[in-house]
PANU-697472 format. One record per residue (C-alpha): residue number from 0; residue in three letters; x negated, y negated, z negated. Coordinates in steps of 0.02 Angstrom, whole numbers, padded with zeros to 5 digits. Each point is the difference from the previous one (the first is absolute). Example, Ala and Ser with C-alpha at 12.3 -4.5 7.8 and 13.67 -1.06 7.14 Angstrom:
// PANU-697472
   seq   type        X        Y        Z
     0    Ala   -00615    00225   -00390
     1    Ser   -00069   -00172    00033
//
This chain:
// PANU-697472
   seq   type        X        Y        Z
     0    Unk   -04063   -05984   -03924
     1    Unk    00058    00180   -00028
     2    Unk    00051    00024   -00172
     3    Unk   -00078    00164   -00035
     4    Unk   -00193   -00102    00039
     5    Unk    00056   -00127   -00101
     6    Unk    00032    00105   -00140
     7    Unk   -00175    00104    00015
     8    Unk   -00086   -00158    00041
     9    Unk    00091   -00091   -00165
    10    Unk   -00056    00178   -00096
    11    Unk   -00172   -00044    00074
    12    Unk   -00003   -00163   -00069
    13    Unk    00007    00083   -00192
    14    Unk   -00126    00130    00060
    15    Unk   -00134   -00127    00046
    16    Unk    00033   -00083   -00168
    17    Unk   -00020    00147   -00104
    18    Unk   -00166    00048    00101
    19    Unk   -00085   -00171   -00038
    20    Unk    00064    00035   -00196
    21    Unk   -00098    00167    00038
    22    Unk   -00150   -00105    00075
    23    Unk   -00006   -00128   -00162
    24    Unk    00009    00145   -00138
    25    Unk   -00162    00084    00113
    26    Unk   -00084   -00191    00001
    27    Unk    00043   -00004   -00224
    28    Unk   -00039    00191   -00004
    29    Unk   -00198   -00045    00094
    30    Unk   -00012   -00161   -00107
    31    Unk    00018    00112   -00162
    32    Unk   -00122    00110    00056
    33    Unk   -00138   -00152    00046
    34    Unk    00016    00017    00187
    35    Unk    00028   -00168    00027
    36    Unk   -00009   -00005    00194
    37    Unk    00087    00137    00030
    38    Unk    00151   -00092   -00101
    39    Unk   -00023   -00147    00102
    40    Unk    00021    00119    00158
    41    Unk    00146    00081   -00048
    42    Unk    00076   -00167   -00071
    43    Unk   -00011   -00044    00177
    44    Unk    00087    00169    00056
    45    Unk    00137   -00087   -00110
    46    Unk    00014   -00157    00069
    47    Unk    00006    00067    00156
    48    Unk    00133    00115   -00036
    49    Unk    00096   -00150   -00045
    50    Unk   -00026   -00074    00166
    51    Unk    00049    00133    00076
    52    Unk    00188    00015   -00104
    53    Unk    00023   -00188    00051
    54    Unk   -00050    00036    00189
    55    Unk    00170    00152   -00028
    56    Unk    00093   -00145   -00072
    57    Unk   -00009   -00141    00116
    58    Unk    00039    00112    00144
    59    Unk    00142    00051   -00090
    60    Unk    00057   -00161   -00032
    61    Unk   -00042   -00060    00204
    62    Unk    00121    00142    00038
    63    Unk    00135   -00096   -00122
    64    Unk   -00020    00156   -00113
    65    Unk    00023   -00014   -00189
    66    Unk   -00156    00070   -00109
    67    Unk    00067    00107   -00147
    68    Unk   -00145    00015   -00105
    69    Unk    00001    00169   -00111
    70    Unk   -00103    00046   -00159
    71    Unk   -00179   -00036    00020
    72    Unk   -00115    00133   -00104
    73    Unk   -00108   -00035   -00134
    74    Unk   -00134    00110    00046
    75    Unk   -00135    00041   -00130
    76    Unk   -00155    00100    00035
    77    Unk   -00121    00090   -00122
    78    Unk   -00112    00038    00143
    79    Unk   -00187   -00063   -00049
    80    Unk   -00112    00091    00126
    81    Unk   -00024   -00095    00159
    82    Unk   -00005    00139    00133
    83    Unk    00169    00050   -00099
    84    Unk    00053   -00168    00015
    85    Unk   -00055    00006    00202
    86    Unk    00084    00163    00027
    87    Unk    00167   -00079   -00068
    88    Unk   -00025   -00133    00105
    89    Unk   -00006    00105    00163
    90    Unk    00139    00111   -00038
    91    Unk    00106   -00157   -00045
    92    Unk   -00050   -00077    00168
    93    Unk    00054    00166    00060
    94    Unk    00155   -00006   -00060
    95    Unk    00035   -00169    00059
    96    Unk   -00026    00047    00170
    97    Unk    00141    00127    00010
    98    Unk    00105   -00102   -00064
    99    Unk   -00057   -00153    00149
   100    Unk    00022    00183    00113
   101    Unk    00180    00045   -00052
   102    Unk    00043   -00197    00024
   103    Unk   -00062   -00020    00155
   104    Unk    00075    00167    00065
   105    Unk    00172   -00050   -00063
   106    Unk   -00007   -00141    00080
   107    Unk   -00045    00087    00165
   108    Unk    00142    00119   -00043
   109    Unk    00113   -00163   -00010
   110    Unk   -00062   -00085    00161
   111    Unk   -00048   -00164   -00128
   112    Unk   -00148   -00031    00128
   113    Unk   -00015   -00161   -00077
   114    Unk   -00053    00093   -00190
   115    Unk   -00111    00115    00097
   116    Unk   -00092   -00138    00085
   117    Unk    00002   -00083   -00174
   118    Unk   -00082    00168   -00101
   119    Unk   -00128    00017    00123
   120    Unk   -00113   -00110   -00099
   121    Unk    00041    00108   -00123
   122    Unk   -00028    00154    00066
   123    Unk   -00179   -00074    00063
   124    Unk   -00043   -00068   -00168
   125    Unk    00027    00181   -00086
   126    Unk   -00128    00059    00122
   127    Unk   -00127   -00115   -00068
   128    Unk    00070    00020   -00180
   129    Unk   -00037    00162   -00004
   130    Unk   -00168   -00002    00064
   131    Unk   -00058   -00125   -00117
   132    Unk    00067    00114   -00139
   133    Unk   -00083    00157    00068
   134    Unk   -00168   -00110    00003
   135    Unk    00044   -00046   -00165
   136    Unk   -00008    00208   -00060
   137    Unk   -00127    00020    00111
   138    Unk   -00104   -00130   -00100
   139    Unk    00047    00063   -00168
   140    Unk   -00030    00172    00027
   141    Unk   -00187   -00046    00044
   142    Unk   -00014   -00106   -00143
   143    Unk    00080    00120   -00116
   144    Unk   -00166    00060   -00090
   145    Unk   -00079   -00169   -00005
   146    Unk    00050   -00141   -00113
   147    Unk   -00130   -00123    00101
   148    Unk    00101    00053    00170
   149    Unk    00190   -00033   -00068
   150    Unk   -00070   -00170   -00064
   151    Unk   -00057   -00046    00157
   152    Unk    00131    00069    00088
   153    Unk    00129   -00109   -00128
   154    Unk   -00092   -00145    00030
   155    Unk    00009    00035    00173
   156    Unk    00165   -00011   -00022
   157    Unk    00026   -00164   -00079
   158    Unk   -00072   -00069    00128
   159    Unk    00161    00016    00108
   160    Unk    00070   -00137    00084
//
């Protein structure tokens, strides 16, 4: 594997921790403020953000790679509004998909064919990442004036599988 990938996908690795650390402190943030399923959804954002820094790690380690592991982030947020809370969400999903865009066009601009192939799920997962996050705004911005709508909407939103 070319070294400069493995170094931005090892750098990646850190950045997919830190966002799920950004994902839990939403989830506490929405559990403080009694929006219970709307924690529970962005609890999952976590997990799967921690799925996702494993997936960078075992192909690392398939390409006899060594994982350096940076400083992970406590993240805190004060953040109590749900559409807030929504909009933070999309412009961190935003932000995550440049970052899967400048990996996967280093790794063009490396000929590592064998990343690129390998970030396409990524790439394709951002797509839908994104749109679920610009539903999510979407949702809350409706709801905004209506305590009866964000409660259904948040238990709406617990009910994610």
């Amino acid at each position: 594997m070319n070294q400069k990938v493995a170094q931005a996908l090892n750098e990646q690795v850190i950045f997919e921790f830190n966002a799920a650390s950004t994902y839990l402190a939403l989830s506490l943030a929405m559990a403080d403020a009694n929006f219970k399923g709307f924690s529970a959804w962005l609890r999952a954002q976590y997990q799967e953000e921690v799925t996702h820094a494993f997936k960078f790690i075992d192909y690392l380690q398939s390409n006899n790679e060594k994982v350096t592991l940076g400083d992970v982030k406590n993240t805190a947020s004060t953040l109590t509004n749900p559409l807030e809370v929504a909009k933070a969400v999309l412009a961190h999903e935003q932000m995550i998909t440049g970052k899967i865009h400048n990996l996967y066009a280093l790794a063009l601009e490396e000929k590592d064919y064998a990343t690129v192939s390998f970030l396409n799920w990524f790439v394709e997962e951002q797509v839908e990442e994104e749109a679920n996050a610009t539903d999510l705004v979407d949702q809350f911005t409706f709801a905004q004036d209506s305590r009866s709508a964000q409660l259904f909407l948040d238990s709406k939103l617990g009910s994610r599988q």
